[in-house]
C-alpha positions as CSV (number, residue, x, y, z in Angstrom):
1,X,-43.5,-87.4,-65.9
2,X,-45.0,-90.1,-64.0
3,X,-48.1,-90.0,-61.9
4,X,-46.4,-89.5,-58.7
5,X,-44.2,-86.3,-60.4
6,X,-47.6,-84.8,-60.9
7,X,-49.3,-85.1,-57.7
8,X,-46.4,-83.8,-56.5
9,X,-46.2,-80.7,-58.0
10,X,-50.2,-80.7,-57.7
11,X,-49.7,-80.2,-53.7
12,X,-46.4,-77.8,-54.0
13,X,-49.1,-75.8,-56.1
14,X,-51.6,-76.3,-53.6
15,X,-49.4,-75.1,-50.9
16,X,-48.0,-72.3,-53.3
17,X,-51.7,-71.0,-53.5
18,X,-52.8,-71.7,-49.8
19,X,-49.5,-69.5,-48.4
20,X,-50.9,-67.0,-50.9
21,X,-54.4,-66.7,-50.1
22,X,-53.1,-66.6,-46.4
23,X,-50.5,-64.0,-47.1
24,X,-53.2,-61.7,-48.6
25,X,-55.5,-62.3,-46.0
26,X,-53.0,-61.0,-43.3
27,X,-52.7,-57.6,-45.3
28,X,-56.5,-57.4,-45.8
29,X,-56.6,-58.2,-42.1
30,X,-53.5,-55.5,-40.9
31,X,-55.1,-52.8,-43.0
32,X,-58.5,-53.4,-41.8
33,X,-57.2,-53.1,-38.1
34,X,-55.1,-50.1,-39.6
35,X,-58.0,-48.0,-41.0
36,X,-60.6,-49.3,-38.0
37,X,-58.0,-48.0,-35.5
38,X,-57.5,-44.5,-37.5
39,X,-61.4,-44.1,-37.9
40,X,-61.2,-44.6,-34.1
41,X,-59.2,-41.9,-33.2
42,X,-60.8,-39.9,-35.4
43,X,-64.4,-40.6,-33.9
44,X,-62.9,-40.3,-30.3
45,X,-60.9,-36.9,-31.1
46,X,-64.0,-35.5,-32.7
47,X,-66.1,-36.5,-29.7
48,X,-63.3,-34.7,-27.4
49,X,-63.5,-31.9,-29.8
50,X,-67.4,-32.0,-29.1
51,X,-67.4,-31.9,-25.4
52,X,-64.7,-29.1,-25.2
53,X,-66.8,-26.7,-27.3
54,X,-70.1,-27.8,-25.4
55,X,-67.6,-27.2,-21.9
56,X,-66.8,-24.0,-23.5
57,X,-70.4,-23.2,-24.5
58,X,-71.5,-23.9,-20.8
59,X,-68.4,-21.9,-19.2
60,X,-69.3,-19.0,-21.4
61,X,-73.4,-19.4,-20.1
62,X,-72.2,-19.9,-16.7
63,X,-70.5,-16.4,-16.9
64,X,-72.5,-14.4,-18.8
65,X,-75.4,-15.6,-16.0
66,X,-72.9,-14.1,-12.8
67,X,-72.5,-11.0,-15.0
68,X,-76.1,-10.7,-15.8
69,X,-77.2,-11.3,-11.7
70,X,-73.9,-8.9,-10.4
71,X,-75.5,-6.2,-12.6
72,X,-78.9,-7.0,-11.6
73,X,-77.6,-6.7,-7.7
74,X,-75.7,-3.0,-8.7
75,X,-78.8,-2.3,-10.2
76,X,-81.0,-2.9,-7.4
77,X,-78.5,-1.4,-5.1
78,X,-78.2,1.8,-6.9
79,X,-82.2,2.0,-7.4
80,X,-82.3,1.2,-3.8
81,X,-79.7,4.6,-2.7
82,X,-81.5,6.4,-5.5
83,X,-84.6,5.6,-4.2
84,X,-83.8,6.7,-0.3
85,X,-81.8,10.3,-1.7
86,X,-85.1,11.0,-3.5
87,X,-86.8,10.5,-0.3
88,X,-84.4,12.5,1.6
89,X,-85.0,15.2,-0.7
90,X,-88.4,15.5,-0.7
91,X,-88.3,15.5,3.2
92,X,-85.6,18.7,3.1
93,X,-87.9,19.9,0.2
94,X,-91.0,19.6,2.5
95,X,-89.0,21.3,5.6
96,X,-88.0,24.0,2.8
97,X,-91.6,24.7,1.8
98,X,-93.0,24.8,5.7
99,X,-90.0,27.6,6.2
100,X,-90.9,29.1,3.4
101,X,-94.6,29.5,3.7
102,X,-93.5,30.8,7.4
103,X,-91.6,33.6,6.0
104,X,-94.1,34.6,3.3
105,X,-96.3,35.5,6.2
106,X,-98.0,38.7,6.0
107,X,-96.0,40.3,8.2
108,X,-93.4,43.3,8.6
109,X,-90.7,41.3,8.5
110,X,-92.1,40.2,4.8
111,X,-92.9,43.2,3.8
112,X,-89.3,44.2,4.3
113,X,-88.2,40.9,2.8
114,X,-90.1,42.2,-0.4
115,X,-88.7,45.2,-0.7
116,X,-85.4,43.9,-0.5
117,X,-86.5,41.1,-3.1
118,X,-87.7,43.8,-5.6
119,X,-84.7,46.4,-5.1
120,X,-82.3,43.9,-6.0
121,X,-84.7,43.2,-8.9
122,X,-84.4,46.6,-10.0
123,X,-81.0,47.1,-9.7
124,X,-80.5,43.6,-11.4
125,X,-82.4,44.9,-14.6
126,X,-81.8,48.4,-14.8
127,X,-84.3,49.4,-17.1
128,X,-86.3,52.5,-17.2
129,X,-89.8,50.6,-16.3
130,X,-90.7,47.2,-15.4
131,X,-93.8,45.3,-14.5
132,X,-94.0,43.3,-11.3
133,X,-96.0,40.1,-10.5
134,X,-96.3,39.4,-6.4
135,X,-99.4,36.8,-5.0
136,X,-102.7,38.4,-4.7
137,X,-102.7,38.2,-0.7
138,X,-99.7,40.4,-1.2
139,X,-102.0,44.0,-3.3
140,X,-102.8,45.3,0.1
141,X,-98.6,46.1,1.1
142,X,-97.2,45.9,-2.2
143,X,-97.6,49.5,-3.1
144,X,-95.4,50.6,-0.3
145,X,-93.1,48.2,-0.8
146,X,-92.7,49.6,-3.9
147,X,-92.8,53.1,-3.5
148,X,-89.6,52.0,-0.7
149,X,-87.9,50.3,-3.4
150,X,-87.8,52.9,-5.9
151,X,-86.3,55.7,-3.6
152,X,-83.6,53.2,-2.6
153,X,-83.2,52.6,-6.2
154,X,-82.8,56.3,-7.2
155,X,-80.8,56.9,-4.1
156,X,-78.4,54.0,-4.8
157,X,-78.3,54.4,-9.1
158,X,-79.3,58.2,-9.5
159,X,-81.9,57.2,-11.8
160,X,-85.8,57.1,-11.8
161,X,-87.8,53.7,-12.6
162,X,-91.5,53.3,-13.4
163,X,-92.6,50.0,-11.4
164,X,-96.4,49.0,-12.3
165,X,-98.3,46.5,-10.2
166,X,-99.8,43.5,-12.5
167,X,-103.3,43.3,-11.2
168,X,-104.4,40.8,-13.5
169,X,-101.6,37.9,-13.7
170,X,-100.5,37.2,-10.3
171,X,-98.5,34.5,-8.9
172,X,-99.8,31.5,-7.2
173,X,-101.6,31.8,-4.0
174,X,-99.2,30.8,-1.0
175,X,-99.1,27.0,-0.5
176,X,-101.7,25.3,2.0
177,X,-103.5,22.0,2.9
178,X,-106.4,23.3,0.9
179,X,-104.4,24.0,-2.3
180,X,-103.2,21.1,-3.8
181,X,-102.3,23.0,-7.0
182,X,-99.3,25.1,-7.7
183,X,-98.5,28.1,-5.0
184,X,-95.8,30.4,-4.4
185,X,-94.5,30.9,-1.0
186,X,-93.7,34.9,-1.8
187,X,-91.9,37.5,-3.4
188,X,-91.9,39.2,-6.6
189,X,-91.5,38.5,-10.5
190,X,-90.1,41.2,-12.4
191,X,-90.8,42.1,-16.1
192,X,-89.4,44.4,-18.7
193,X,-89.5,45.4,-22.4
194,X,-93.0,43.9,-22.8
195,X,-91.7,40.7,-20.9
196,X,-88.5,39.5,-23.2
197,X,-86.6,40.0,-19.8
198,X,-87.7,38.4,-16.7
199,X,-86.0,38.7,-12.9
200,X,-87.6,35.6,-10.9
201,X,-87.3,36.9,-7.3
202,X,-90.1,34.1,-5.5
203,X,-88.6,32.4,-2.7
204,X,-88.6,29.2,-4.3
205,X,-86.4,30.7,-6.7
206,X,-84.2,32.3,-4.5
């Protein structure tokens, strides 16, 4: 082989090993774009992934805020109704007490009242004696009141009933600017068997 032969071969070599190297550098190259362009979507897709759950996080904030204020409106509405019945009520329960303390007026028209209040009492019970409690302003009629009640007891039962006066726990005095503490607007409290049974028969009560 002459010296021409081999520098022939020499450069087919060269050109052998240069298509190579070029060949291998194109795959490098298409992989490299292959795996940049994959770790791209990936990245992008996980940043879409991201922003939907923070969306989703917001959404759920946004609504549980509208729930929390609605509730915080019904609230405030129903405080608000509850707030005007209770002062309804208290007016009517300040008309009630005026009427009240009108008709537990020493009067005869109370006395009557209370004779009616402990008959119905008596019948209520029907025991063979009972204690009754009235107000204090109420000792000086009380005994004929009594006295009334127990004939139209017999008269309406056939039978006979011991009725003693409590003269040392009596209800409240009647109700007044000056008493600011509890008061009882009239009537009568009955008692029996030592007081296990008790007939309430106050106005208030009634």
């Amino acid at each position: 082989m002459n010296e021409g032969d081999v520098k022939k071969q020499i450069h087919q070599m060269v050109i052998f090993i240069k298509q190579e190297a070029q060949e291998k550098a194109n795959e490098i190259m298409v992989k490299a774009e292959e795996e940049f362009n994959i770790e791209k979507l990936r990245m992008v897709e996980a940043e879409k992934q991201k922003i939907r759950k923070e969306y989703e996080r917001r959404e759920k904030q946004v609504e549980v805020q509208k729930k929390i204020q609605y509730s915080m409106e019904v609230n405030a509405s129903r405080l608000k109704a509850l707030k005007a019945r209770d002062e309804s009520l208290q007016e009517m329960l300040e008309e009630v007490k005026k009427i009240l303390a009108d008709i537990g007026k020493p009067n005869d028209k109370y006395k009557s009242l209370v004779k009616d209040l402990l008959l119905q009492g008596l019948i209520q019970l029907s025991e063979k004696s009972v204690d009754i409690r009235v107000r204090e302003a109420d000792l000086f009629f009380i005994n004929d009141s009594t006295a009334s009640a127990t004939s139209e007891y017999k008269k309406k039962t056939g039978a006979d009933v011991k009725v003693t006066v409590d003269s040392i726990n009596y209800l409240p005095p009647p109700p007044s600017p000056t008493n600011p503490g509890a008061s009882c607007a009239g009537g009568v409290v009955l008692l029996a068997q030592n007081g296990k049974i008790v007939c309430d028969n106050t106005l208030e009560a009634r």
